[in-house]
N, C-alpha and C positions, 0 to 999 in steps of 0.2 A: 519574366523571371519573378522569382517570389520576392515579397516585400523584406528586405534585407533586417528588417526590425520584428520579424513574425520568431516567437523560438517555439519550437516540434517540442521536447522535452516540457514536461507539466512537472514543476514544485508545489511539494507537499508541507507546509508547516506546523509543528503542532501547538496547541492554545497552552498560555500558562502565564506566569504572572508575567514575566517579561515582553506576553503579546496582547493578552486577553483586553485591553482599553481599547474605548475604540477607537484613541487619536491611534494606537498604535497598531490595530489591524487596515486601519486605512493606511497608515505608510506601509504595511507588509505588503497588501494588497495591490498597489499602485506598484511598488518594487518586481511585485511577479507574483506572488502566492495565487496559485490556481485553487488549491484542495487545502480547507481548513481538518485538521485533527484531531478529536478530542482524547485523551488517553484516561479509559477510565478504572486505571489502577487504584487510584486513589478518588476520584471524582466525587463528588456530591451531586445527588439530582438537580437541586434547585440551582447550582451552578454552570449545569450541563443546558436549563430552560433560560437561561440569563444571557449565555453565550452566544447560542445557535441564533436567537434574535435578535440579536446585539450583529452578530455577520452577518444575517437575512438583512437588515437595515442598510450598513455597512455597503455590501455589496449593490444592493439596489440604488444607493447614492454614488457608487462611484459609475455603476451602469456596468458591474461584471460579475456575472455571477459565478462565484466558487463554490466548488463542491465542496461537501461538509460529508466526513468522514468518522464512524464510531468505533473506534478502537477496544473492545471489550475485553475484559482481564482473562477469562479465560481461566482451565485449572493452574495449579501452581501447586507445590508445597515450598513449604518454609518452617524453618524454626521456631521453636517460642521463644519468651522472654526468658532472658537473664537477668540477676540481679546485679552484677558487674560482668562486664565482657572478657570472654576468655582466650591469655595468650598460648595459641595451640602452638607446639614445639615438635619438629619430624622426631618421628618412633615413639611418640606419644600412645596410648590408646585412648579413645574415647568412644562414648555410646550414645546413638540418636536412638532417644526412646519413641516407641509406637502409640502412646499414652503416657499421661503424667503421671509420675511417681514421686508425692510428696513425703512419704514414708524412706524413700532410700538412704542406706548411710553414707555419713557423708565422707567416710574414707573409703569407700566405692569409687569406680575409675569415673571421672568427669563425665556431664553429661548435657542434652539439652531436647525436648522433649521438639515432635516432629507433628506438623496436622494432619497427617496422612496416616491414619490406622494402618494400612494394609501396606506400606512400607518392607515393613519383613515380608510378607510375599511375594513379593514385586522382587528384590532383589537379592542376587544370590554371593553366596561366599567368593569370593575371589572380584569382584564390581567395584569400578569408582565411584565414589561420593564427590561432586563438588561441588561448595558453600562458596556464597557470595562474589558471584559472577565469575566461579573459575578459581579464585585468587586462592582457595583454601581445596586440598586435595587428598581425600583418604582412601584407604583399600577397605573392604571387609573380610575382615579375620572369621567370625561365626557370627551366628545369630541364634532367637531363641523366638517365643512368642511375644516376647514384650519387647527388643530391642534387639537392635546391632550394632555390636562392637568392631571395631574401625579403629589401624593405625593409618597417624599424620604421615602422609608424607611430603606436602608442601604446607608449610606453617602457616600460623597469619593470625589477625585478631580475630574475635567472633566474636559478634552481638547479639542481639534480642531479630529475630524476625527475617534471616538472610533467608536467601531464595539457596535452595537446594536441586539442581544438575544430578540426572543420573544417565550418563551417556552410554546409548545402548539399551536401555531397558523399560522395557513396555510396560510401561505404569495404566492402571485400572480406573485414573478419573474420568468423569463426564467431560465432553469437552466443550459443552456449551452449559454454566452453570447457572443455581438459582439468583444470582446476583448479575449475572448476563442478562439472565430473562428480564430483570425487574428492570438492569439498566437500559436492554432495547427495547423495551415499553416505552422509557420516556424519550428515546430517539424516535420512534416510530412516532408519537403523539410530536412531533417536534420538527418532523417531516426530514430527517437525514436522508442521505443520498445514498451511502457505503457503510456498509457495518464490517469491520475487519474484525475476524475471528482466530485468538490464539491458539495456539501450540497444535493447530491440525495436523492428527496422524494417520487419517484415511478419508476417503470422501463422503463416507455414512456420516461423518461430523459433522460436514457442509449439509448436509441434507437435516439436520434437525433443526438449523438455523433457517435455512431457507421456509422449511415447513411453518416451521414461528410465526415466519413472516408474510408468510402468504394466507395464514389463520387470523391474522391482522392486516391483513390487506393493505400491507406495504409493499410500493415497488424496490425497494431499498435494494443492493444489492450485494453480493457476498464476497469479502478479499478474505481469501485462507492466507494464515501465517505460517511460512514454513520455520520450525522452529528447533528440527529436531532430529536422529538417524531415522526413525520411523517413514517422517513427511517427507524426507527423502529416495525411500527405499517406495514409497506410493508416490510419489513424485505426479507420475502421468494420471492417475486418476483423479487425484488430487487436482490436477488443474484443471481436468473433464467438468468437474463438479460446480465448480467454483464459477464465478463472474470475473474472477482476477485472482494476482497473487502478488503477497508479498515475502521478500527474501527477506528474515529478519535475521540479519549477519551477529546480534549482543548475543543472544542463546545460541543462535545455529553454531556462532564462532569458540563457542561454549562445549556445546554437545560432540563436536564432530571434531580433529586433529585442525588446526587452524592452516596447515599448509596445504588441507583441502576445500576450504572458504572462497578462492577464485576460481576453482575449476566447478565447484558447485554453485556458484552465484550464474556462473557461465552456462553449466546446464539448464538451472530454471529459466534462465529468461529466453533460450533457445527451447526447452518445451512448450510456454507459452506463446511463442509466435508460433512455432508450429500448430498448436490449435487456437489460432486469431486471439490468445487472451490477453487484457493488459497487465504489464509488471511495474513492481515497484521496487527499487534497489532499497533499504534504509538503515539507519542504523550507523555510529559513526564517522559520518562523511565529512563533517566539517566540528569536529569534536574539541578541538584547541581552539576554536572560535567563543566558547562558552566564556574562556577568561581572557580571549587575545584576541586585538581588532584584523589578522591578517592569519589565511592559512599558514598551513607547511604543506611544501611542495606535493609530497605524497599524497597530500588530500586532495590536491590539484588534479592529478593523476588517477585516484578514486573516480571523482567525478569525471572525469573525462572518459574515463573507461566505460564506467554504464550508459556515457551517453554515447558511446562507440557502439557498445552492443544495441543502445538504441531500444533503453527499457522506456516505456510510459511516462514512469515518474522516476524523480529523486526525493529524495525526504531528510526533513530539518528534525529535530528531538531536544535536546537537551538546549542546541541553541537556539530557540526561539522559544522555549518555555522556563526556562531560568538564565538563558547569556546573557551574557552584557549588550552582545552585538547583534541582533536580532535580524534586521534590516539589513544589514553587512553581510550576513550569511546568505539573505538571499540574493544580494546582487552580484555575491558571487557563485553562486550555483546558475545566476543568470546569463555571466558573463562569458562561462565556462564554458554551459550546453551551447550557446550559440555559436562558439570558436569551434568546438568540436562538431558540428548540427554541416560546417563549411566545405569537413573535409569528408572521405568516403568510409559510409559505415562498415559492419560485420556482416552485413548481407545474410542475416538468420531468417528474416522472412521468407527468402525463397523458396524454404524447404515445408510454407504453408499448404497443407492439401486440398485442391480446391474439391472438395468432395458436394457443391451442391451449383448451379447454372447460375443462380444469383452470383457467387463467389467468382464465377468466371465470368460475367458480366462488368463486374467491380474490378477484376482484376485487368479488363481493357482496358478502363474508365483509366487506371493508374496509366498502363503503357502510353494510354496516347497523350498524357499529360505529362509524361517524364521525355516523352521525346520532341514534344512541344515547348517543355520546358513553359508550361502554361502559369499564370497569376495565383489558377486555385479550381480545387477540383470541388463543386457545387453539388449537394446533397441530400436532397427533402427527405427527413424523417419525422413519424411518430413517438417510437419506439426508441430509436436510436441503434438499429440492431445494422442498417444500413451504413449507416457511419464508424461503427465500432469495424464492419467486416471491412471498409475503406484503409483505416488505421491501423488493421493487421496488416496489412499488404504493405504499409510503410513506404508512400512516394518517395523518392528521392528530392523531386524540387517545390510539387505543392500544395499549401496549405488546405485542407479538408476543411471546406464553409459547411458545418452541417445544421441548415435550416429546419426548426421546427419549430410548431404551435404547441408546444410543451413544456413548460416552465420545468417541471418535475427531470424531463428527458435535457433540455437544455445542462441543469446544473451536474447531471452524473458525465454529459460527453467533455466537462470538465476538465475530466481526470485520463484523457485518453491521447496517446504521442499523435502531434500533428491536425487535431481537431479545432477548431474554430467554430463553437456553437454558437448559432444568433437566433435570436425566439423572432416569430415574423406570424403573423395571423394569414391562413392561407386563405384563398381566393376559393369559390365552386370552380374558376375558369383555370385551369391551370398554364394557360401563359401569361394571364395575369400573377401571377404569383412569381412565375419567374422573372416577370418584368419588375414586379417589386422588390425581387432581391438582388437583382442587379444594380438597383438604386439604394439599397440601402449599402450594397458594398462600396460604390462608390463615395457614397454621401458619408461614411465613417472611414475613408482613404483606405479602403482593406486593396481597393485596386484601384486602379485608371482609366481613361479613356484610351480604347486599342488594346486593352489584355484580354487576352484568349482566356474562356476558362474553358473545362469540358464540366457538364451536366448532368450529373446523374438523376433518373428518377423513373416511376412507372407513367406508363400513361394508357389513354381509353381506348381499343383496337376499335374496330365498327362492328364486332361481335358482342362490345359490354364488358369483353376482361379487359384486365390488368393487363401490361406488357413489359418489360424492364425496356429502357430505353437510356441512350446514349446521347446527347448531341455537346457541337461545340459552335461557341459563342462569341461573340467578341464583343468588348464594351463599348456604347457607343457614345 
């Protein structure tokens, strides 16, 4: 059986003042943290080269290495500044201007100027506006070439700079911006693992990221953000494109009726198994942890669900970059996937197609090890492309050892449900290799003496190919 202390589900944290030291990513790290985050909404470069090194150290001290993830801002509009904040009142009018208008009078209906020129063309008469995460909700009444006027129909205060929601409407930005470019230059120079890319609404978006990076001869790889009705209604291609995905439930739960945020959380991570990709639930999950040392039940129940559906990762946000509880959040996100990891998942993988012989090779290696009930299914990679198509197939009982000679491959299989990657310098003999990692599983209690594992890997025919091959093992 597997090691009762092994958890399948990979935590995602994100860096911020309440993580970034590194007494306190070593206690995250020790807690469970697989996948470091950077969010770079706000980020500064030189803080972005301070940190990635500061975990590179970190992790090589504790002997685990986490994957390091770039979160890049991505388009956006938002308001400009105001001089004092204004209390909008239902059946109010007001007008987000397409350009600033310092000349307006000032008994003209309120107003606040918007980044996005083409605003008025993008959106049509009859459209909602909403300001600052939802909380503020207008219609539009007309529009002209320089603005749209808009009654309130959900009140609320307005500041300087709130993000602006137009659900349903296919906005004209770039989706990978010049301030993307600049900031995955210095991830790429910094050696990141995952660059997650906002508000993706078709998979030509993914593809100018990937081109980036393949210009820069990074292996990095690409999480599209679903973020939107668009990224939904491309949903499957979107995940064709991509390396993975993440469900980002703050916007998604924004853009789209919110009594449809579990039936679409449920879809994506059901598309992604269906084409072996990994998913990421985030967003909210332990939200009342930022000021309180103890979930609410329902957040219990969040987590417990995605790790029913049996998505890749979970992810931390607000509390681990400004909570109080940082560490707290993750040992319950720990606690959780493992009690749920016990009992019987959503069985989404099954409906993976195996469309290539590798795939159906892999996909024995799983059966004879769930019906073995084996220690750990054994995995030489370069690449990691072997071990990612293992982790689609999602064993039921065990743990994916995915051994490679690749520092770079080691830290991305990180991020993948039920992976176990160990860096191991291979042999020219290849039973020497697998004799050695038999020893090092042992020698780091990953197994026992007398655990079955099965074996995956190629090997040399007496013709000179390659052969996919099978065996099973026992520790001795």
């Amino acid at each position: 059986m597997h090691r009762p202390h092994f958890r399948r589900t990979k935590i995602i944290i994100t860096l911020g003042p309440a993580s970034e030291s590194e007494s306190a990513l070593e206690r995250l790290i020790q807690a469970g943290a697989d996948v470091v985050r950077l969010n770079m909404a706000h980020a500064k470069h030189e803080w972005v080269r301070t940190v990635i090194r500061r975990v590179r150290a970190v992790s090589a001290r504790l002997n685990k290495e986490v994957s390091i993830m770039m979160d890049i801002k991505g388009p956006e509009i938002r308001t400009g500044d105001v001089a004092v904040p204004y209390e909008l009142k239902v059946g109010e009018l007001f007008d987000f201007l397409a350009r600033p208008q310092p000349d307006r009078p000032a008994s003209e209906v309120r107003s606040v100027s918007v980044n996005y020129a083409d605003i008025v063309k993008d959106v049509a008469v009859g459209d909602t506006v909403l300001v600052d995460s939802g909380l503020i909700r207008l219609k539009v009444l007309e529009k002209d070439a320089d603005h749209l006027r808009c009654q309130v129909l959900v009140p609320g205060r307005l500041g300087s700079r709130r993000h602006i929601n137009l659900p349903g409407v296919r906005v004209n930005l770039p989706s990978f911006t010049e301030k993307d470019r600049a900031d995955t230059l210095v991830g790429i120079e910094e050696g990141i693992d995952y660059v997650a890319l906002s508000f993706v609404r078709e998979g030509r978006d993914i593809d100018q990221l990937v081109s980036f990076l393949q210009e820069h001869r990074s292996r990095a790889r690409v999480i599209a953000k679903i973020e939107d009705q668009q990224a939904i209604a491309n949903l499957d291609e979107i995940v064709r494109a991509s390396h993975g995905l993440m469900v980002a439930r703050g916007d998604l739960g924004i853009e789209c009726p919110f009594e449809e945020l579990p039936i679409l959380q449920r879809r994506a991570v059901q598309t992604c198994l269906a084409h072996g990709r990994p998913v990421i639930i985030a967003t909210h999950m332990l939200e009342t942890m930022i000021e309180n040392p103890v979930p609410t039940r329902a957040e219990i129940t969040d987590i417990a669900n995605a790790v029913f559906e049996e998505a890749d990762c979970i992810m931390l946000s607000g509390e681990t970059t400004i909570g109080k509880y940082p560490v707290e959040s993750v040992q319950v996100f720990d606690k959780v996937a493992r009690r749920m990891e016990q009992v019987e998942a959503a069985g989404y993988a099954s409906k993976l197609s195996l469309a290539s012989d590798k795939l159906k090779v892999l996909r024995s290696a799983v059966v004879m090890a769930d019906q073995l009930l084996a220690a750990g299914i054994v995995v030489f990679t370069r690449q990691g492309f072997m071990a990612q198509g293992l982790a689609a197939l999602r064993p039921r009982h065990s743990p994916i050892f995915a051994i490679t000679n690749n520092l770079e491959t080691q830290r991305q299989l990180a991020l993948l449900r039920s992976v176990d990657p160990l860096f191991l310098t291979f042999s020219s003999q290849p039973e020497e290799t697998v004799l050695s990692t038999l020893k090092l599983l042992k020698d780091t209690g990953r197994v026992e003496a007398g655990a079955k594992l099965v074996i995956v890997s190629d090997i040399l025919a007496s013709n000179n190919q390659l052969v996919d091959s099978i065996q099973l093992r026992t520790v001795g």
